[in-house]
TORTI-217428 format. One line per 10 residues: their letters; for each residue x, y, z of N, C-alpha, C. Coordinates in pm, whole numbers, plus 50000, padded with zeros to 5 digits. Layout:
residues N
A) X/Y/Z/X/Y/Z/X/Y/Z ~ ...
end
This chain:
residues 125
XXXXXXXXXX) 29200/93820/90103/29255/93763/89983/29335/93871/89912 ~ 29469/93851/89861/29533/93974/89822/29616/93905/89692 ~ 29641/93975/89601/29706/93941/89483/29565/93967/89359 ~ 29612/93894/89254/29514/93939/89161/29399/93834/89094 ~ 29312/93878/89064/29220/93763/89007/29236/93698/88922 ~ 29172/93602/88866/29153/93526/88787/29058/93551/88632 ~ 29122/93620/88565/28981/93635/88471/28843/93565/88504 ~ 28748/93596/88440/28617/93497/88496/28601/93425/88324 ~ 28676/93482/88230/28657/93381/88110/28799/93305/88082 ~ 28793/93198/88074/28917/93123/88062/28941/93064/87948
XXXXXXXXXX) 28876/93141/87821/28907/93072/87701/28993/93219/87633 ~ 29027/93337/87737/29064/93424/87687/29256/93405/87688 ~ 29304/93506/87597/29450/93540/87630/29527/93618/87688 ~ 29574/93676/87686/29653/93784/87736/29615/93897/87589 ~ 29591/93892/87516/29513/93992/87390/29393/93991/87352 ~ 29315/93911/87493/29147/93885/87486/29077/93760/87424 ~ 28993/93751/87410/28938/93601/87347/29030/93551/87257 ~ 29012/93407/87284/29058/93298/87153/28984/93318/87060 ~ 29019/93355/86940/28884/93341/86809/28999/93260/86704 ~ 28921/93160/86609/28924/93120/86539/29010/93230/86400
XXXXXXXXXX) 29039/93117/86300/29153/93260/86256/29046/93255/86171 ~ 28984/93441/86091/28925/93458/86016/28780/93484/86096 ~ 28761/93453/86210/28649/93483/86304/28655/93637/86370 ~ 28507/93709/86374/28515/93771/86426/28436/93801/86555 ~ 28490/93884/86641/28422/93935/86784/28271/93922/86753 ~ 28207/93835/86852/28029/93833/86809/27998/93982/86858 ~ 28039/94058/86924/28009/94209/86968/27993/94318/86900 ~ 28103/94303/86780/28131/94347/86656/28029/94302/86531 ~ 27978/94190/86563/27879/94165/86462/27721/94192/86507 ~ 27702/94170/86634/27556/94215/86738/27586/94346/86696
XXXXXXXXXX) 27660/94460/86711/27664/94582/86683/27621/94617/86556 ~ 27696/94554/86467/27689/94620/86333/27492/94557/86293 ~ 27463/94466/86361/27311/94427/86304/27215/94523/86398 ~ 27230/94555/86494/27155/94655/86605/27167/94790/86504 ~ 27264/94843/86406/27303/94938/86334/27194/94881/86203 ~ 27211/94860/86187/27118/94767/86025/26927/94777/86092 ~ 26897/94728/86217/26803/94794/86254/26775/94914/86266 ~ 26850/95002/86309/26847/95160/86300/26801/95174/86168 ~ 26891/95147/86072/26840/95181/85935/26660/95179/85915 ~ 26632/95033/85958/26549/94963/85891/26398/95048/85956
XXXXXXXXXX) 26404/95099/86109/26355/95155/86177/26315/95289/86126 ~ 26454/95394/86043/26427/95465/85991/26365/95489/85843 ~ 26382/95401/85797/26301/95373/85696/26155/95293/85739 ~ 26111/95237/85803/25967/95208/85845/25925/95333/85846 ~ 25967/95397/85953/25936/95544/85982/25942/95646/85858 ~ 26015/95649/85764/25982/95748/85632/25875/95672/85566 ~ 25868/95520/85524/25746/95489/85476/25628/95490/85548 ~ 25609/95496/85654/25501/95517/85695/25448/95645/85687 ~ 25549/95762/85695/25511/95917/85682/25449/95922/85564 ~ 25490/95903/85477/25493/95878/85279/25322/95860/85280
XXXXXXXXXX) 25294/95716/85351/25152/95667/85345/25062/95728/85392 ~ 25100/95769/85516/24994/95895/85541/24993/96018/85496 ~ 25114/96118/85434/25068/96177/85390/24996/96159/85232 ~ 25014/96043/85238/24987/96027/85078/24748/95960/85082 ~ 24726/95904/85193/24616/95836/85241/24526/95924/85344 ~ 24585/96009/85445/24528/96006/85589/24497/96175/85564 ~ 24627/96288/85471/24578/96396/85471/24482/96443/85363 ~ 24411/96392/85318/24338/96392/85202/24249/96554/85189 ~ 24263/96651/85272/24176/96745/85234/24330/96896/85291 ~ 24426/96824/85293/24557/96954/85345/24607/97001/85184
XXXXXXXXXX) 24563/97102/85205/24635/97170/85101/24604/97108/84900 ~ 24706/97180/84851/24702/97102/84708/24774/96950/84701 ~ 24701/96895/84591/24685/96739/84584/24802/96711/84515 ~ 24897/96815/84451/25040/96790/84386/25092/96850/84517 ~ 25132/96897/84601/25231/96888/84726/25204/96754/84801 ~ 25081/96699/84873/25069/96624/84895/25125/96493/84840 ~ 25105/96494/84724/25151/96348/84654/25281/96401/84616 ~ 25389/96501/84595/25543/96511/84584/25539/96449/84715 ~ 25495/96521/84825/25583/96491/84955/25562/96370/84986 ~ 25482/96277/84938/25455/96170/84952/25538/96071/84919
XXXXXXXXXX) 25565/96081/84795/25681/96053/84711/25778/96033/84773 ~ 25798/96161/84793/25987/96206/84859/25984/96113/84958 ~ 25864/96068/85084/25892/96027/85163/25915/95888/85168 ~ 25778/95838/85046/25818/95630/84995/25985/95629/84977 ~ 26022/95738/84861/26132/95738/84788/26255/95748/84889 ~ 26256/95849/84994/26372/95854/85065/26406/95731/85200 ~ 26280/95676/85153/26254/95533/85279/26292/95434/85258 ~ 26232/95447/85137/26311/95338/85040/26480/95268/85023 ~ 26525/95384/84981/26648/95492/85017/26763/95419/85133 ~ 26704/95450/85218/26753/95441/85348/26735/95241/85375
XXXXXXXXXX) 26638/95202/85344/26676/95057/85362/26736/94983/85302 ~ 26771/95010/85167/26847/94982/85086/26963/94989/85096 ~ 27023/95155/85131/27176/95168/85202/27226/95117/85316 ~ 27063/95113/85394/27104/95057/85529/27152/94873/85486 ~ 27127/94803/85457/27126/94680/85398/27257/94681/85357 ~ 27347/94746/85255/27414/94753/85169/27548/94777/85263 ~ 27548/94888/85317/27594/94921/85463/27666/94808/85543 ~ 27538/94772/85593/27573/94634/85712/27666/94559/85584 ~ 27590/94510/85482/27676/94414/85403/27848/94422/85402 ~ 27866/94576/85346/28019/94620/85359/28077/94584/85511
XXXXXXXXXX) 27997/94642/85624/28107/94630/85727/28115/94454/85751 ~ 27992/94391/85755/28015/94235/85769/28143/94198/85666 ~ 28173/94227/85599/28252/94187/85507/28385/94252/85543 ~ 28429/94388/85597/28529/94417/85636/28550/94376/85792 ~ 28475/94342/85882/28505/94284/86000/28532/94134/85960 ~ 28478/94060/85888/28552/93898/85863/28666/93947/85732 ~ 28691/94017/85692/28840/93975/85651/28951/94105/85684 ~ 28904/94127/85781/28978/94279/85842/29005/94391/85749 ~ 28928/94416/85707/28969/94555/85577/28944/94659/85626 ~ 28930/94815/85609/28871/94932/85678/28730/94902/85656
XXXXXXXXXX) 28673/94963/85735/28514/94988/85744/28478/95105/85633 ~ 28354/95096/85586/28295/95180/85491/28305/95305/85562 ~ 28337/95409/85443/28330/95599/85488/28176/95616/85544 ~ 28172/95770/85599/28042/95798/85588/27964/95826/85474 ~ 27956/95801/85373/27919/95852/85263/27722/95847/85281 ~ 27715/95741/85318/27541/95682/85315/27475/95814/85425 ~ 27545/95796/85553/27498/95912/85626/27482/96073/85613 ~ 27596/96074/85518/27617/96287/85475/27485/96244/85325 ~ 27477/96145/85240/27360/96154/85144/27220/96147/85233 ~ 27180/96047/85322/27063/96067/85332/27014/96174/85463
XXXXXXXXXX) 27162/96233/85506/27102/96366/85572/27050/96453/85451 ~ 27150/96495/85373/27141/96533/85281/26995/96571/85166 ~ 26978/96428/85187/26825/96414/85115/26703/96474/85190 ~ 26727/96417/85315/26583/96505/85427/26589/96684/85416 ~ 26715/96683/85445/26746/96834/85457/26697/96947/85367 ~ 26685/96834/85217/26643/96905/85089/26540/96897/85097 ~ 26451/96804/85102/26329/96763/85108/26222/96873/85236 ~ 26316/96847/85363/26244/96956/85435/26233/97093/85416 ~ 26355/97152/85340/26371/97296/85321/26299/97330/85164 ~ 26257/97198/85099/26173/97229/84924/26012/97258/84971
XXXXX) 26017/97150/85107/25865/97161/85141/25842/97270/85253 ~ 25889/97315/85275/25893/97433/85392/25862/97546/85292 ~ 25921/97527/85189/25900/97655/85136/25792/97670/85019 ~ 25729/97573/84996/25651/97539/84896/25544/97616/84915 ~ 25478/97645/84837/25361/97763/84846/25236/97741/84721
end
């Protein structure tokens, strides 16, 4: 057999799928919610740190480091699902009406925040 194939989707164009005007790529939207889990993942994961250190280490050290870092950790978990949420919201909203996508801003703050948080408690004495 020689010459060329046939696409195997036939609702496509010569510039890729037919979409509806104002529709966007479901790939583009599966992505951006698989991203919104990340968030949500990382924030389970800071609240859960938060709870145990705030419940599980009950005899480590002084009972004001314990309960700051505890804090920091509800608080920066918190944090993070909230932006993460807020996040997805913006890009859903710039993928259906084609606008730019949100800066990094959410990602350089809540590195930002751990970074402080690890290097206040590292050094705490």
């Amino acid at each position: 057999m020689t010459g060329s194939q046939p696409p195997l989707n036939d609702d496509s164009g010569p510039d890729g799928p037919d979409l509806l005007p104002g529709a966007v790529d479901a790939r583009f939207t599966l992505a951006s919610e698989r991203t919104m889990l990340a968030w949500l993942r990382l924030a389970l994961g800071l609240i859960a740190a938060g709870v145990a250190v705030l419940h599980l280490l009950e005899p480590w050290g002084d009972p004001t480091a314990r309960r700051t870092l505890g804090i920091a950790l509800l608080t920066i978990g918190a944090f993070t699902a909230i932006v993460g949420m807020l996040r997805w919201h913006e890009i859903d909203r710039a993928l259906k009406r084609g606008g730019p996508l949100p800066g990094p801003w959410p990602i350089w703050t809540l590195t930002g925040l751990i970074v402080i948080a690890a290097i206040g408690f590292a050094l705490w004495s």
